[in-house]
C-alpha positions as CSV (number, residue, x, y, z in Angstrom):
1,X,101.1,95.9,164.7
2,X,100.1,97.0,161.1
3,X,103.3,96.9,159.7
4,X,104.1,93.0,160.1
5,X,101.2,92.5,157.1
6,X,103.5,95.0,155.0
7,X,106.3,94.9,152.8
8,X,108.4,97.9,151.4
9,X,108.5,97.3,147.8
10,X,110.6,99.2,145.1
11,X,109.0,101.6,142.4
12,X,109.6,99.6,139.6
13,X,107.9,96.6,141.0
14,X,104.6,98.4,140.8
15,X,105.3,100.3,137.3
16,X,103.7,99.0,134.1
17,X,105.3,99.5,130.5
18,X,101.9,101.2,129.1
19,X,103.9,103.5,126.4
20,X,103.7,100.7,123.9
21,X,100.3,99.0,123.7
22,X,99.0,96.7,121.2
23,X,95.9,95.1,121.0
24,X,93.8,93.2,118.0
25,X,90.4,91.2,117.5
26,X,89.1,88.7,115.3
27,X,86.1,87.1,114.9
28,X,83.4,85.6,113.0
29,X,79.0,85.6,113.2
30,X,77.1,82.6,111.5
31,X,73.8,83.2,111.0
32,X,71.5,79.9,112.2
33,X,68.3,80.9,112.0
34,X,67.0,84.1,111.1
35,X,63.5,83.3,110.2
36,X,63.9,83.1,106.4
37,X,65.3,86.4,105.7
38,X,68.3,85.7,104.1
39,X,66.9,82.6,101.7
40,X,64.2,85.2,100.7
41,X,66.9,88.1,100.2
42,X,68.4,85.6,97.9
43,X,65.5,84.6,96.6
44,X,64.4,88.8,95.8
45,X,68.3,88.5,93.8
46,X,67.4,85.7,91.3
47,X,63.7,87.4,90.6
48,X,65.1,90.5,90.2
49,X,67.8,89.3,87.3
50,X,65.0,87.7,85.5
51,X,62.7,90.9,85.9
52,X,66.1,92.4,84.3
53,X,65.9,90.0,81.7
54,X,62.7,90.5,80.9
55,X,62.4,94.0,80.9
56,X,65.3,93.3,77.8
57,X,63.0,91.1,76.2
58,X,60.4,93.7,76.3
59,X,62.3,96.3,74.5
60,X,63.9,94.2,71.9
61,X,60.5,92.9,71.3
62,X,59.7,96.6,70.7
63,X,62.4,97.1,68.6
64,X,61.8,94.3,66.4
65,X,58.2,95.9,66.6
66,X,59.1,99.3,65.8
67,X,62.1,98.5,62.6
68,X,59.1,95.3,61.2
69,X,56.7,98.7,60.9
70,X,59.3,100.8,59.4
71,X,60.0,98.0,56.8
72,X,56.8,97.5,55.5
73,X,56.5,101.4,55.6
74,X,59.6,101.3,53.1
75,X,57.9,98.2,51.3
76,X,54.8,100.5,50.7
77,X,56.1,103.3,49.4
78,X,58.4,101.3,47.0
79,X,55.6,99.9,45.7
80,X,53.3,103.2,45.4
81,X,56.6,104.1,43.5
82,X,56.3,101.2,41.2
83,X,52.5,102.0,40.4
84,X,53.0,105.9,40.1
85,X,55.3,105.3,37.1
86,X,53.0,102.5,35.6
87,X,50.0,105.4,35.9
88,X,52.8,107.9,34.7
89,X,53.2,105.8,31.4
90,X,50.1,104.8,30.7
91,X,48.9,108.6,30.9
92,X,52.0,109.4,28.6
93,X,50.6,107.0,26.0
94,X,47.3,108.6,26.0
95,X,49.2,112.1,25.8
96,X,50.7,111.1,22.6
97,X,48.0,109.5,21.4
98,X,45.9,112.4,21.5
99,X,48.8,114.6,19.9
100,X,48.4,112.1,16.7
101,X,44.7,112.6,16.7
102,X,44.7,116.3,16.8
103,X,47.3,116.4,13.9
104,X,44.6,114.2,12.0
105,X,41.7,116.7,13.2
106,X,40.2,113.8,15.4
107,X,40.6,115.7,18.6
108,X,40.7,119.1,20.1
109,X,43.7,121.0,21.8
110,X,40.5,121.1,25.1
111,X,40.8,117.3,25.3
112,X,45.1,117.6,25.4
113,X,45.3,120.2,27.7
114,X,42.9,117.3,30.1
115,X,45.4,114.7,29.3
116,X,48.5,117.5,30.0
117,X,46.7,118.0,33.3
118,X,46.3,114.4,34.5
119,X,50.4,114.0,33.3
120,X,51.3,116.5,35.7
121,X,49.4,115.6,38.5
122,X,51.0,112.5,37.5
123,X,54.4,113.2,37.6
124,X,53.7,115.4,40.8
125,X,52.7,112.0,42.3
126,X,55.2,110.3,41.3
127,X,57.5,112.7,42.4
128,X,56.5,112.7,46.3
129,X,56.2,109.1,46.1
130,X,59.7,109.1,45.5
131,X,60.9,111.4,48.1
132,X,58.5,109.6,50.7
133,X,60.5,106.8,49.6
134,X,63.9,108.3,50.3
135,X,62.5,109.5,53.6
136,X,61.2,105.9,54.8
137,X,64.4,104.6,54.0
138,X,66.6,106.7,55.9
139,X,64.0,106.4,58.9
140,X,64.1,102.2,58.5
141,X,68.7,102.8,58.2
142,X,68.1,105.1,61.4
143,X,66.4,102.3,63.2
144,X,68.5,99.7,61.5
145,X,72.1,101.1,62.7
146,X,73.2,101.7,59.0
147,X,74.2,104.7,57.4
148,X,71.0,107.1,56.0
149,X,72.3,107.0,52.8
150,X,73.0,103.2,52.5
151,X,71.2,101.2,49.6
152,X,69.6,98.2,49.9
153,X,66.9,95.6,47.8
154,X,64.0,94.9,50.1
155,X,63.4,91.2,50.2
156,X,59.6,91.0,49.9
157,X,59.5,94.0,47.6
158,X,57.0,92.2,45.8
159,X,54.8,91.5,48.3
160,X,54.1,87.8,46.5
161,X,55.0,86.6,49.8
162,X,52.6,85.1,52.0
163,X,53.3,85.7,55.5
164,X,50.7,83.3,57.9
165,X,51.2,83.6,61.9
166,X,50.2,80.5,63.4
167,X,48.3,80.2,66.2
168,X,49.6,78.4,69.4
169,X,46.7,77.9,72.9
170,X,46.2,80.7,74.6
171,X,48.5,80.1,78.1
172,X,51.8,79.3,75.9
173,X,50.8,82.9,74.4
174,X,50.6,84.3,77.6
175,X,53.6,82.6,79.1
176,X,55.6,84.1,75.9
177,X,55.0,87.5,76.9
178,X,57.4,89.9,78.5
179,X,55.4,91.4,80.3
180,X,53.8,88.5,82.0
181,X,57.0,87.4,82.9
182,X,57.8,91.1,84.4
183,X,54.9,91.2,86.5
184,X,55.4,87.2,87.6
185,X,58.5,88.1,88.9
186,X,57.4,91.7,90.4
187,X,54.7,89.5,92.3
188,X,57.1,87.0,93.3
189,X,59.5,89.8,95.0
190,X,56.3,91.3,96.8
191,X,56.1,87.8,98.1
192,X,59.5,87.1,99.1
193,X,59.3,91.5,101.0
194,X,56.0,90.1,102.8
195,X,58.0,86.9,104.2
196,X,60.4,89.1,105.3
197,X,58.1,91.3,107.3
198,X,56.8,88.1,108.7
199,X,60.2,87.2,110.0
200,X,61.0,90.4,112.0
201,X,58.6,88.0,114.3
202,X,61.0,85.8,114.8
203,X,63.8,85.6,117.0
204,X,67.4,85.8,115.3
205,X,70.4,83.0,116.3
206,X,73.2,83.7,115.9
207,X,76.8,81.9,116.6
208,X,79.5,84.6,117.5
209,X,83.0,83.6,118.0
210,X,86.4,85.9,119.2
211,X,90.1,85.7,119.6
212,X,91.3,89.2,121.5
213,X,95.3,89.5,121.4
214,X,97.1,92.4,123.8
215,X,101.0,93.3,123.8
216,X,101.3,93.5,127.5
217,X,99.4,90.4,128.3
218,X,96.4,91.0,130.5
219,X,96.5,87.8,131.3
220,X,99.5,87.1,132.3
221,X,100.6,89.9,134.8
222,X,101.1,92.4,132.3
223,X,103.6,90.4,131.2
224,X,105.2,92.3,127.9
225,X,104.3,90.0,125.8
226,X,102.0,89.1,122.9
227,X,98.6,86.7,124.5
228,X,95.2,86.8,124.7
229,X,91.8,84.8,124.6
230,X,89.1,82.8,122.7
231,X,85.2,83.5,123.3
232,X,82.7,81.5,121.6
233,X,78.7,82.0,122.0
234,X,75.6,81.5,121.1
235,X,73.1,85.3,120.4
236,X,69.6,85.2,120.3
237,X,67.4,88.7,119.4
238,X,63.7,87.9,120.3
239,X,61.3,90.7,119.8
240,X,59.2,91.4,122.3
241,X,57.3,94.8,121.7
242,X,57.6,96.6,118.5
243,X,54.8,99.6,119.0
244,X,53.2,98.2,115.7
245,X,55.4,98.8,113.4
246,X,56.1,95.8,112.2
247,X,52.3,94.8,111.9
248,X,52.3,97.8,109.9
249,X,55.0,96.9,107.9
250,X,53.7,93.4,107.3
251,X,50.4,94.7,106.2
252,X,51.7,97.2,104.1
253,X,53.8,94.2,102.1
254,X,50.7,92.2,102.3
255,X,49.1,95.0,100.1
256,X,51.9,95.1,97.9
257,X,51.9,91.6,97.3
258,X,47.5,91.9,96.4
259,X,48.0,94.4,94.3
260,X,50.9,92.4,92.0
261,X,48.3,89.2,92.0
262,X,45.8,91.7,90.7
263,X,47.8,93.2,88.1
264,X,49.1,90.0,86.8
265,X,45.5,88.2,86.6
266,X,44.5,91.7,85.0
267,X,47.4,92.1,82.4
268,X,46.3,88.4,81.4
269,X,43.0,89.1,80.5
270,X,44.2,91.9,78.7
271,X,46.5,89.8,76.7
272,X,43.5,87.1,75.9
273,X,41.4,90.3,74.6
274,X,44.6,91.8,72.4
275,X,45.0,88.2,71.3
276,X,41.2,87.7,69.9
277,X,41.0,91.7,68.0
278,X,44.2,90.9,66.6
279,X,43.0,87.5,65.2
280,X,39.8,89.5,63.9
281,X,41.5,92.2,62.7
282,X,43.8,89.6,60.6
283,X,40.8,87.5,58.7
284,X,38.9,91.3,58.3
285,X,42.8,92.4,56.6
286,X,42.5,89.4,54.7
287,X,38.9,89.7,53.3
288,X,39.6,93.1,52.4
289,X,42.8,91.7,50.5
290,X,40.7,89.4,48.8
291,X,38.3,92.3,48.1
292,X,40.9,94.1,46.6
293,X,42.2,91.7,44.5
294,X,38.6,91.7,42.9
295,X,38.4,95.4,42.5
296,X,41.7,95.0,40.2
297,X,40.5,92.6,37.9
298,X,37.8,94.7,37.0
299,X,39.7,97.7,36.9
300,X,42.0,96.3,34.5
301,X,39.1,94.8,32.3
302,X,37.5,98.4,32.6
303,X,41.0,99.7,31.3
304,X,40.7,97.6,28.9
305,X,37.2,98.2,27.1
306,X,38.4,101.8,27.6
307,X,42.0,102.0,25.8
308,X,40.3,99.5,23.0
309,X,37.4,102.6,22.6
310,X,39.3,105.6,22.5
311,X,41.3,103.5,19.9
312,X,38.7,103.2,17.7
313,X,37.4,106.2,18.5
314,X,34.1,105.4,20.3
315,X,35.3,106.7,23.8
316,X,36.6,110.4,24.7
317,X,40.0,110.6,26.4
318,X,38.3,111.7,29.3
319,X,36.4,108.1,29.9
320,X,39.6,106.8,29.3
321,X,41.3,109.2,32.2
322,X,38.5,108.0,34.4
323,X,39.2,104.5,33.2
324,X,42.8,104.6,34.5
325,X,42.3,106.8,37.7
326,X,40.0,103.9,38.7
327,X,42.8,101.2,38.2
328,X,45.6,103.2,39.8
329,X,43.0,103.3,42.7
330,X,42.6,100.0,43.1
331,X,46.1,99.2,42.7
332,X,46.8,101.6,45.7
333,X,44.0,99.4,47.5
334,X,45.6,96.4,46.7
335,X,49.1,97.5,48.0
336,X,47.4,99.2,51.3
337,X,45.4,95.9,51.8
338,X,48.7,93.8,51.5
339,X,51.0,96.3,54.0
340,X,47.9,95.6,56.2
341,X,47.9,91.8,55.8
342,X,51.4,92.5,57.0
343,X,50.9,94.6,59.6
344,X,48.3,92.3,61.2
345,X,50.0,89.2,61.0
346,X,53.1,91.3,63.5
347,X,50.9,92.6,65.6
348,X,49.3,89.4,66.1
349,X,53.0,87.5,66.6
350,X,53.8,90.2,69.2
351,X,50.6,89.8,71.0
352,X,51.6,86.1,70.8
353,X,54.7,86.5,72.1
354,X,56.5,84.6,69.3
355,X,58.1,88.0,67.6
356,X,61.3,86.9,68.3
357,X,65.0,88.7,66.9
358,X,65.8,87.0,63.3
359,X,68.9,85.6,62.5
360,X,71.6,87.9,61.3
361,X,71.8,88.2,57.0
362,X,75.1,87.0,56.1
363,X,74.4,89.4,53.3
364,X,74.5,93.3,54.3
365,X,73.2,94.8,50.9
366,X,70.1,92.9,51.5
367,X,67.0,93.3,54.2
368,X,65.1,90.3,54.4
369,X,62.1,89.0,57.1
């Protein structure tokens, strides 16, 4: 008879609270092995940080490039200033010399109105040397941070300063440079992508662990109360068929990782090249200097037969013009040859990598190197 194997029980034996349900997780994952792609991801990190720090190098190196240029510029133009009013005087002298000698009869108002010429061309000169100068300035305070209208004394004004880059060997120039040290790091992030195309290859391990908590308890009857359980395991991930992507992938980083070998052995050779026609460039600045230096001492001993002619009378004013438009030119020479002297000797510390930020001048009214 069926009924002996059952019992009559009430309702609220077989009812469950279910209005009020909570239930919670926690866990953890700890990586074990996942073929190298997290050391590499850290490794990617750090080169990236020095690729940051280099790219900063590069543009203060430009910087420094860019306000060096724009202080000799100044340095120039000063000096052009300087000479324009030397060549101003000395055709002022020969304008009132002439003045005497045509109230003695010795001359004619044709050779003044020369001279009157020559002083207005001269004080034309000096004029937009003077503006150029005003204008150089304000570029160099623009560059500088300063106000455009701030006034300064230029340090090597004189250009009596000699200014010598030395050489150092050819791979301490080449680690020096910013840009080596971008495109070292650049290959060494396409190195670290292509071992983590390799590792998708690999299978992943993984240590998992759980606590699950309910309010009722599943585990106890439904017993309206907080419980609950620990799990603990061990997940592996092996690939097994990928379609070919990831050889794709991998080959793709393997490119990657050519081209920034090729780029970095290229930018080398480049630098070794920029390194020798700077060099060349310096001792060709520095024969022209010498050159220069030449051409003055004759000019000035030219000037010199000619101002002691036209004082006794043996040489025209005109002679005498030519005399000093020669000397002004070879002054301007001079000054050009020096700014290039300059010029060369940066160029050739930047392609050295040793163009490095000064220290700061305790003194703000002055600009030094």
């Amino acid at each position: 008879i069926q009924w002996k194997n059952s019992a009559l029980l009430p309702k609220s034996a077989v009812e469950f609270d279910m209005q009020n349900v909570f239930a919670g997780t926690i866990g953890f994952t700890q990586p074990i092995f996942m073929g190298g792609k997290i050391k590499e991801l850290y490794n990617m990190a750090k080169y990236g940080e020095n690729l940051s720090m280099a790219q900063q190098e590069s543009k203060v190196t430009e910087l420094l490039l860019e306000v060096d240029e724009a202080y000799w510029r100044v340095v120039s133009v000063e000096n052009k200033v300087q000479l324009a009013k030397e060549y101003r005087d000395l055709i002022a002298k020969v304008d009132s010399n002439v003045a005497v000698m045509i109230e003695e009869g010795v001359a004619t108002k044709a050779e003044a109105l020369k001279v009157k010429v020559k002083l207005n061309e001269a004080d034309m000169t000096l004029t937009k040397a003077e503006d150029g100068l005003s204008l150089s300035k304000m570029a160099l305070n623009q560059l500088c941070g300063i106000p455009l209208d701030e006034t300064y004394t230029l340090a090597d004004q004189d250009l009596d300063k000699e200014t010598v880059t030395q050489l150092i060997p050819i791979d301490e120039a080449i680690s020096n440079r910013p840009e080596i040290k971008m495109l070292t790091q650049a290959e060494n992030i396409a190195q670290s992508t292509e071992k983590i195309m390799k590792s998708r290859f690999m299978p992943n391990i993984v240590l998992s662990g759980n606590y699950l908590i309910s309010n009722p308890n599943l585990y106890n009857g439904f017993e309206k109360d907080l419980g609950g359980m620990f799990t603990v395991g061990i997940v592996a991930n092996v690939p097994l068929f990928h379609f070919g992507d990831k050889i794709h992938t991998l080959n793709a980083a393997k490119s990657q990782r050519k081209i920034a070998t090729l780029q970095l052995e290229e930018t080398k050779e480049k630098i070794q090249l920029q390194i020798k026609q700077n060099s060349f460039k310096l001792a060709e600045s520095l024969k022209k200097r010498t050159a220069t230096q030449y051409n003055i001492e004759q000019a000035q001993e030219n000037l010199r037969y000619a101002s002691e002619g036209f004082d006794a009378g043996v040489i025209t004013s005109t002679d005498l013009l030519g005399a000093q438009t020669a000397w002004l030119s070879a002054k301007s020479d001079n000054i050009d040859a020096n700014i290039e002297v300059k010029l060369c000797n940066l160029y050739l510390a930047k392609s050295l990598g040793t163009l490095k930020a000064p220290e700061l001048n305790p003194q703000p009214a002055t600009i030094k190197k």
